[in-house]
Residue, then its C-alpha position, 0 to 999 in steps of 0.5 A: x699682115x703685121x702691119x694690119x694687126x695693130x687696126x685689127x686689135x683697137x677695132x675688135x676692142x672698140x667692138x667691145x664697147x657695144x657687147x652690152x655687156x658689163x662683164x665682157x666690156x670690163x674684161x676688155x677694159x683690163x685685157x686694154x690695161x694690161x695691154x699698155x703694161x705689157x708694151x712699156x715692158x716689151x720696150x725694155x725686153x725687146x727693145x734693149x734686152x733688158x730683163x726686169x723683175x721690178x716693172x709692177x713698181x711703176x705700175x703701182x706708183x701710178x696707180x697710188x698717185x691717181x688714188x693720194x692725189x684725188x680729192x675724197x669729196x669731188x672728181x680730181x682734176x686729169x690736166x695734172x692728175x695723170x702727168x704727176x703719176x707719170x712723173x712720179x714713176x719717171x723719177x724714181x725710174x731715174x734714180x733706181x734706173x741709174x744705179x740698176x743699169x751699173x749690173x748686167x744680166x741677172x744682177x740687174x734682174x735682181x736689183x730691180x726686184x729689190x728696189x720694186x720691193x722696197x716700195x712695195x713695203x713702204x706702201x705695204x708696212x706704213x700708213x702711207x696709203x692706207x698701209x696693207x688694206x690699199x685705199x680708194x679711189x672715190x671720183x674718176x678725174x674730170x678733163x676740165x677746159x674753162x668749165x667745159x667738159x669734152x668728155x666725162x670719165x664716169x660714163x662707163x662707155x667714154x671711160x672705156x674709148x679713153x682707154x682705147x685711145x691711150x692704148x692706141x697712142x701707146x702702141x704708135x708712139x713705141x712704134x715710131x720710137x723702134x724706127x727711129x735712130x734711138x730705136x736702131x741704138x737699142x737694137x744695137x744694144x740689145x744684140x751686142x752691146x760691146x760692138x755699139x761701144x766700140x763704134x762709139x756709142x755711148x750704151x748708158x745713157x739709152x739704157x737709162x732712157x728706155x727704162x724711164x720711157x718704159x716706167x712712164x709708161x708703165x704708170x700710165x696703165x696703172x693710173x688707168x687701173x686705179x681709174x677702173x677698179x677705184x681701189x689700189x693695194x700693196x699687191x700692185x707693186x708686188x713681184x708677181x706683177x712684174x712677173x705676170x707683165x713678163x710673161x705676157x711679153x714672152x707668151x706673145x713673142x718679145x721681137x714684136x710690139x704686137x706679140x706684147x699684146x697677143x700674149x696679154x689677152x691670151x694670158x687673161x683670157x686663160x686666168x678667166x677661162x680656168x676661173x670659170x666655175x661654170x665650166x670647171x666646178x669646184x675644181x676652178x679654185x685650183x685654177x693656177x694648176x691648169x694655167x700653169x700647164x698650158x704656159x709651159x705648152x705654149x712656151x715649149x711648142x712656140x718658142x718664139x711666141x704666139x706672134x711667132x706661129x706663122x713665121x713657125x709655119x712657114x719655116x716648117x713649110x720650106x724646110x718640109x719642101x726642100x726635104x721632098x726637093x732633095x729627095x726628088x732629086x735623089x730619086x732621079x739620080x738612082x733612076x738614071x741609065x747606068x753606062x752599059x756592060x760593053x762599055x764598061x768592058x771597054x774602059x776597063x780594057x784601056x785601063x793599065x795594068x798594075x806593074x805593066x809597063x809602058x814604052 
């Protein structure tokens, strides 16, 4: 059944494409976004156990590489637009990286809330960017070979299969790096880190992998962001976005890459349903209320996450089944012929008598 859900995702996605319209096929398109987002995070929490409140920097310097490096006049070239957002990320994930993974639990947490900070103010508090008012982003990039275009991004319908498709590639490539021997290390690690030690594995230098994997990934879905919406603010590299990102992973189910996804589209699906005015009224202003509430539902009855509701069921399943096993069983015991009165007379009779004595 698992092994059916990535298929079964892309093909209601690539459905969307079709819907007619705008609205849902944009939702779709941010739902897909997100959906890369969540998954290089998901790398870190599932795959390393490495918890990070400062993902929604690379993120954003994704998202501001695609925005400063693009012409203003014409389409950017994507042969280079896209790996320099990539490689932008992966190197101040190598710096930040370097020094965040010296801590260990709520201190790394920490640390890599500080530094997604710092760059958030540097775009923020200076000029650099367009400062606190964002910049934009007027051409999406073209893909050029000689002067052919294979495909052209500022078609709505070809920019949304683009994103499939980095969606798609982005889901394959960590699902062949959780069966990989670099896979089995960070599972090593993610459980007990100083066993792995201890059997020789040196534990630092996967970490630091993982966490630039995850970055360059990240950059990736806020490239692809910019390209949508064609203006990028501060507010991307914020830590609400780290947080949002990992409550998508943690709504979904951290165990599995398909979790990362089930948790992105239940959690915009809910942003867009308690922001509908048309179903809530005035009261959709208040909006972060309700979604509030059914978080701490969801986590609370799902402890581990949506992705995790037909294992939950099972197990409720068996145990509800051995509980009418044993009760069965208990049941015939009592019911079973007790020796009869005779008998019992009979032991009772060769039994000795206290302080008889025998020969």
């Amino acid at each position: 059944m698992q092994r059916l859900l990535p298929l079964a995702t892309l093909l209601a996605l690539a459905a969307f494409a079709y819907s007619g319209s705008d609205y849902y096929t944009g939702l779709a398109i941010k739902v897909m976004i997100y959906a890369i987002f969540a998954l290089s995070l998901q790398l870190l929490v599932g795959g390393a156990g490495l918890v990070s409140l400062g993902h929604a920097a690379f993120f954003g310097i994704g998202a501001y590489t695609a925005a400063l490096l693009s012409p203003e006049s014409q389409a950017g070239n994507l042969w280079w637009l896209l790996p320099a957002a990539m490689l932008a990320a992966a190197a101040y994930a190598l710096v930040t990286g370097a020094l965040a993974l010296r801590t260990r639990g709520v201190y790394f947490i920490m640390v890599t809330l500080a530094f997604a900070q710092m760059a958030y103010y540097v775009f923020h508090d200076t000029d650099f960017g367009g400062g606190s008012d964002g910049i934009y982003l007027y051409f999406r990039p073209e893909l050029s070979v000689a002067g052919w275009m294979p495909f052209d991004l500022s078609n709505a319908t070809t920019f949304y299969f683009f994103v499939l498709a980095c969606l798609a590639l982005t889901w394959g490539f960590l699902a062949l790096l959780r069966r990989s021997p670099f896979g089995a290390a960070l599972a090593g690690i993610r459980i007990n880190e100083q066993r792995m030690r201890a059997a020789g594995y040196s534990t630092y230098p996967y970490k630091l992998t993982a966490y630039v994997v995850g970055a360059t990934l990240a950059s990736l879905a806020g490239f692809l962001f910019a390209l949508k919406d064609g203006f990028v603010t501060p507010e991307l590299l914020a830590w609400e976005q780290s947080g949002l990102v990992l409550l998508m992973v943690i709504l979904g189910g951290m165990a599995s890459l398909g979790g990362a996804v089930i948790g992105t589209v239940a959690l915009v699906l809910m942003q867009e349903l308690f922001q509908s005015q048309a179903l809530f009224g005035d009261y959709a202003r208040h909006w972060h209320l309700p979604l509030g509430i059914a978080i701490i539902a969801l986590v609370a009855l799902l402890p581990n996450g949506i992705a995790g509701l037909p294992a939950q069921w099972r197990q409720r399943r068996e145990a509800r089944a051995a509980n009418t096993h044993a009760a069965s069983g208990a049941g015939t015991q009592a019911l079973a012929p007790s020796a009869s009165p005779s008998a019992s007379m009979r032991s009772a009779a060769r039994l000795p008598i206290q302080g008889e004595r025998h020969v």
